[in-house]
NUKOLPA-239429 format. One record per residue (C-alpha): residue number from 0; residue in one letter; x, y, z. Coordinates in steps of 0.1 Angstrom, whole numbers, padded with zeros to 4 digits. Layout:
% NUKOLPA-239429
+------+------+-------+-------+-------+
: resi : resn :  east : north :    up :
+------+------+-------+-------+-------+
:  NUM :    A :     X :     Y :     Z :
...
+------+------+-------+-------+-------+
% end
This chain:
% NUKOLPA-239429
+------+------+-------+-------+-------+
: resi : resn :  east : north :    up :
+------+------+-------+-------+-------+
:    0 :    X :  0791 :  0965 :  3287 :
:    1 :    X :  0794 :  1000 :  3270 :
:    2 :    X :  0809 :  1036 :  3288 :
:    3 :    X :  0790 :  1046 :  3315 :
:    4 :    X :  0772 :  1077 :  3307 :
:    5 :    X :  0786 :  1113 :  3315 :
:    6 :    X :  0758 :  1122 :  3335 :
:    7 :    X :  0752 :  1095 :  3356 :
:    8 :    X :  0751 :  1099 :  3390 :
:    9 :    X :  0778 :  1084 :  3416 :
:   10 :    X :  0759 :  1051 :  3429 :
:   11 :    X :  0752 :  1041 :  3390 :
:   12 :    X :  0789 :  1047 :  3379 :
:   13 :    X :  0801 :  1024 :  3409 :
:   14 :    X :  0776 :  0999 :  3402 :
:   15 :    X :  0788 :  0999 :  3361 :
:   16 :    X :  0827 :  0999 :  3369 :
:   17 :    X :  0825 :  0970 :  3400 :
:   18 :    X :  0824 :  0946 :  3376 :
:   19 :    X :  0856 :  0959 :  3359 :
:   20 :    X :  0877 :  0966 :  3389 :
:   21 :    X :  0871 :  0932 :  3401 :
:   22 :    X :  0880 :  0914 :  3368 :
:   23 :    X :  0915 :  0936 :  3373 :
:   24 :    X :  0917 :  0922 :  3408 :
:   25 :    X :  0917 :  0890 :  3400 :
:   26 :    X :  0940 :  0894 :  3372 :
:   27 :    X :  0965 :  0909 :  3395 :
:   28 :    X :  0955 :  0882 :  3423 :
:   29 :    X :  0966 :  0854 :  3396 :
:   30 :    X :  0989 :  0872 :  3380 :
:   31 :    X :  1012 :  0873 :  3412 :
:   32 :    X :  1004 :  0835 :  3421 :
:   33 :    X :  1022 :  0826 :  3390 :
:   34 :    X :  1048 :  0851 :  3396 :
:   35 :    X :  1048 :  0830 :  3430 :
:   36 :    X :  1049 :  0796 :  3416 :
:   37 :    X :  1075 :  0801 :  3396 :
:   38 :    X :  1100 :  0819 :  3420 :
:   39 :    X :  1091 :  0792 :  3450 :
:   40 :    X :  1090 :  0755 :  3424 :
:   41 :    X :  1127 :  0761 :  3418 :
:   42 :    X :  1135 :  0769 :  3457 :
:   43 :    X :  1118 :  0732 :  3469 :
:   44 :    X :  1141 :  0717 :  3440 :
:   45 :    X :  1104 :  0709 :  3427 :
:   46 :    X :  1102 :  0708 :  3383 :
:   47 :    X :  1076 :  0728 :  3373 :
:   48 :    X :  1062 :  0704 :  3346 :
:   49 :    X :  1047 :  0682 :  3372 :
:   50 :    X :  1029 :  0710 :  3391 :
:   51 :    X :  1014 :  0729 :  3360 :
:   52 :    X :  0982 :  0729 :  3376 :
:   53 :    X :  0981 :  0735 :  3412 :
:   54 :    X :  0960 :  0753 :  3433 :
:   55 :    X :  0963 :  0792 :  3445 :
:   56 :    X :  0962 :  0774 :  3484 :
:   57 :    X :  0984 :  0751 :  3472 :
:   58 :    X :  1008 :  0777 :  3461 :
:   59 :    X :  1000 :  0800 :  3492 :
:   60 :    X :  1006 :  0771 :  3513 :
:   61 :    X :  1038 :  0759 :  3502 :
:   62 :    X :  1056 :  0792 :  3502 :
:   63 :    X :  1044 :  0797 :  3538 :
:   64 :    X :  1061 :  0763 :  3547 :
:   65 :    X :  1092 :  0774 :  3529 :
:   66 :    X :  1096 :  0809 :  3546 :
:   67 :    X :  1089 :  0798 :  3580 :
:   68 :    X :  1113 :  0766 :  3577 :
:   69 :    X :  1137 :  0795 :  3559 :
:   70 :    X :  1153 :  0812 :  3594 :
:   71 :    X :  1158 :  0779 :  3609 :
:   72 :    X :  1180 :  0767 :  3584 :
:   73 :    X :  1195 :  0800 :  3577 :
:   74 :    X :  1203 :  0804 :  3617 :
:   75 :    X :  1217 :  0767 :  3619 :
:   76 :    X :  1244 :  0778 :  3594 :
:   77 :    X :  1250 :  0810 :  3607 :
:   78 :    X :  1281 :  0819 :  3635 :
:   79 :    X :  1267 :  0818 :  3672 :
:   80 :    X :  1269 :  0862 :  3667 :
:   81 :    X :  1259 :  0876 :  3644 :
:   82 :    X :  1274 :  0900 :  3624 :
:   83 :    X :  1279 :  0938 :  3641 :
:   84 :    X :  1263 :  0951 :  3608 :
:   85 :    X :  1267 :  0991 :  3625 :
:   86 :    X :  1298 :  0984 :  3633 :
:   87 :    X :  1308 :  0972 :  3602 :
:   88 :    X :  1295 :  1001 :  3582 :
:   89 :    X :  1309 :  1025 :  3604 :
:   90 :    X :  1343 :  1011 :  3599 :
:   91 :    X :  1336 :  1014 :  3559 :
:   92 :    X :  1328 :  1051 :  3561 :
:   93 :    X :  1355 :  1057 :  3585 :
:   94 :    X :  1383 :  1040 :  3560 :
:   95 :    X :  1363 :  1057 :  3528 :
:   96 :    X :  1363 :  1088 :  3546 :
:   97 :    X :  1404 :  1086 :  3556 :
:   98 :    X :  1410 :  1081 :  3520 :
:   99 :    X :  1393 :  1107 :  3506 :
:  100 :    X :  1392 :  1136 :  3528 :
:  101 :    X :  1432 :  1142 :  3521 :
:  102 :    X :  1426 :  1133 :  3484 :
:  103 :    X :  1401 :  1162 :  3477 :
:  104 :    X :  1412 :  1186 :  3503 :
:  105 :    X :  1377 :  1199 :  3515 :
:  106 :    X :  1392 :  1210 :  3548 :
:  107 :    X :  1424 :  1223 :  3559 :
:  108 :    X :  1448 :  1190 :  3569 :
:  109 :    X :  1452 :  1197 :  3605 :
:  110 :    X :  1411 :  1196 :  3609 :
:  111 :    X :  1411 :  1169 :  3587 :
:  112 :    X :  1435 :  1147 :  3609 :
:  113 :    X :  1417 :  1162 :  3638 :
:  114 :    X :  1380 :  1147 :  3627 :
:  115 :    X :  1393 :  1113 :  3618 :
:  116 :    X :  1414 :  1108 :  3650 :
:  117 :    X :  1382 :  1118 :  3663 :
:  118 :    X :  1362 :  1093 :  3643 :
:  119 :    X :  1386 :  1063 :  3654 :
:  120 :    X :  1381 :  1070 :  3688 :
:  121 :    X :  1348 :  1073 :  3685 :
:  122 :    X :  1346 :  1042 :  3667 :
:  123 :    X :  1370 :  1026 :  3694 :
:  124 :    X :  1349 :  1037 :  3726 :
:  125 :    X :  1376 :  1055 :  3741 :
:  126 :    X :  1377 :  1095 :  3750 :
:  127 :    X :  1406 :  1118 :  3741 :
:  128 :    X :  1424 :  1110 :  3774 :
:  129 :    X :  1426 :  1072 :  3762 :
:  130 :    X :  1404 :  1061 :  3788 :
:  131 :    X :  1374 :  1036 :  3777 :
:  132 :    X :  1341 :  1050 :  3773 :
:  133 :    X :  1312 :  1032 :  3793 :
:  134 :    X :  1289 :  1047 :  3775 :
:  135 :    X :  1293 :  1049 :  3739 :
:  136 :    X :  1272 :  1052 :  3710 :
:  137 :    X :  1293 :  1040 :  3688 :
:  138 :    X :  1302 :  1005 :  3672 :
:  139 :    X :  1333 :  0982 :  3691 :
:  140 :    X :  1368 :  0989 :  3683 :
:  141 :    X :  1372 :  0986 :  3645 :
:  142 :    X :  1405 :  0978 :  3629 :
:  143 :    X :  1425 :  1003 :  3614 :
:  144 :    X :  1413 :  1016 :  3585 :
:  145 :    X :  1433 :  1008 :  3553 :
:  146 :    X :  1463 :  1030 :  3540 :
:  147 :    X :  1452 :  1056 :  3515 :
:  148 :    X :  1445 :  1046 :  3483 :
:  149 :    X :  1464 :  1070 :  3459 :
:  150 :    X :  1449 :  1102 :  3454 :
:  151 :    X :  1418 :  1106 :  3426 :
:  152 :    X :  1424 :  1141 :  3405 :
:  153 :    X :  1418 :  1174 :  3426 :
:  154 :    X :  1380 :  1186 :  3418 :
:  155 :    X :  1379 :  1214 :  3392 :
:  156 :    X :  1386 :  1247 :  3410 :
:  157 :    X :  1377 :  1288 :  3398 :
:  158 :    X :  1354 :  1316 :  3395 :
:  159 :    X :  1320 :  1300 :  3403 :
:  160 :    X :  1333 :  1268 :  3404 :
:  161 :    X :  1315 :  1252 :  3439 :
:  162 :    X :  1318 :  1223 :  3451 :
:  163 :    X :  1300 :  1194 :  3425 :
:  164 :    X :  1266 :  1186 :  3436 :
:  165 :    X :  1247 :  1160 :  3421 :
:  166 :    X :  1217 :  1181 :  3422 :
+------+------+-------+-------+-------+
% end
C-alpha cells in the first residue's frame, strides 16, 4: 500500500494507516514476549532449547506463576522486621553529612556542630533537654556516625568563584 495522499481527508488517512499501526503493535506485543521468555526460562531453571516454541499464554502464564510465588519465598527468607529502610538512609546522610560539612567549610564550625548535634538528636528521638520525644518524625536511634574520613581538598575559592554547581 502506497503514501496516503496529501489531501485526503481525516477518516481516509485513519482508515490507510490502521493497518500499519497495528502491524507495529503486534511487533511490539511479540517483541516484548520474547524479551519475556528469555528473562523468565532462566529464572524457573528451565533450558530454553526445549521451549523454543511456546505460546504468548504460555509465556504470560508462567511469569504470573513465578511473580506471585516470588514474595512468598522472598518473605520466608527474610528476618521477622524488616529492614528500617528511612532509618537507614537517614543515618547515611547524617554520617556523609558529619564528614563533609567540616571538610569543605560551608558554614562557620560552631553552626556546623550546632546542625549535626541537632541532626543526631533528631535522629535519636530525643529533644535538646535529653528527654525522649513521643512524637517524632524521625527514624529510631541510629548509631553513631563514623569518624571523619580525612578531609577532601578545600573547593577553589576567589573573585567570582561561587560555590560549584552542577548546573
Amino acid at each position: 500500500m502506497g503514501l496516503p495522499r496529501r489531501g485526503a481527508d481525516p477518516a481516509e488517512l485513519r482508515k490507510s494507516l490502521k493497518p500499519q499501526l497495528e502491524k507495529r503493535r503486534r511487533a511490539r506485543i511479540n517483541a516484548s514476549l520474547r524479551q519475556l521468555k528469555g528473562l523468565i526460562l532462566p529464572l524457573l531453571g528451565r533450558e530454553s532449547s526445549r521451549y523454543s516454541k511456546l505460546e504468548k499464554a504460555d509465556i504470560l502464564e508462567m511469569t504470573v506463576r513465578f511473580l506471585q510465588e516470588l514474595p512468598a519465598s522472598s518473605c520466608a527468607a527474610a528476618a521477622p522486621t524488616p529492614p528500617d529502610s528511612y532509618g537507614e538512609g537517614y543515618r547515611a546522610c547524617l554520617a556523609r553529612l558529619a564528614r563533609l560539612l567540616p571538610a569543605w567549610r560551608v558554614l562557620e564550625p560552631a553552626v556546623s556542630a550546632r546542625l549535626l548535634e541537632h541532626l543526631r538528636r533528631r535522629a535519636a528521638g530525643t529533644t535538646p533537654d535529653g528527654a525522649r520525644s513521643g512524637a517524632s518524625c524521625g527514624p529510631p536511634a541510629p548509631s553513631p556516625p563514623p569518624a571523619p574520613a580525612p578531609a577532601p581538598p578545600a573547593p577553589p575559592r576567589g573573585p567570582g568563584l561561587g560555590l560549584w554547581r552542577p548546573w
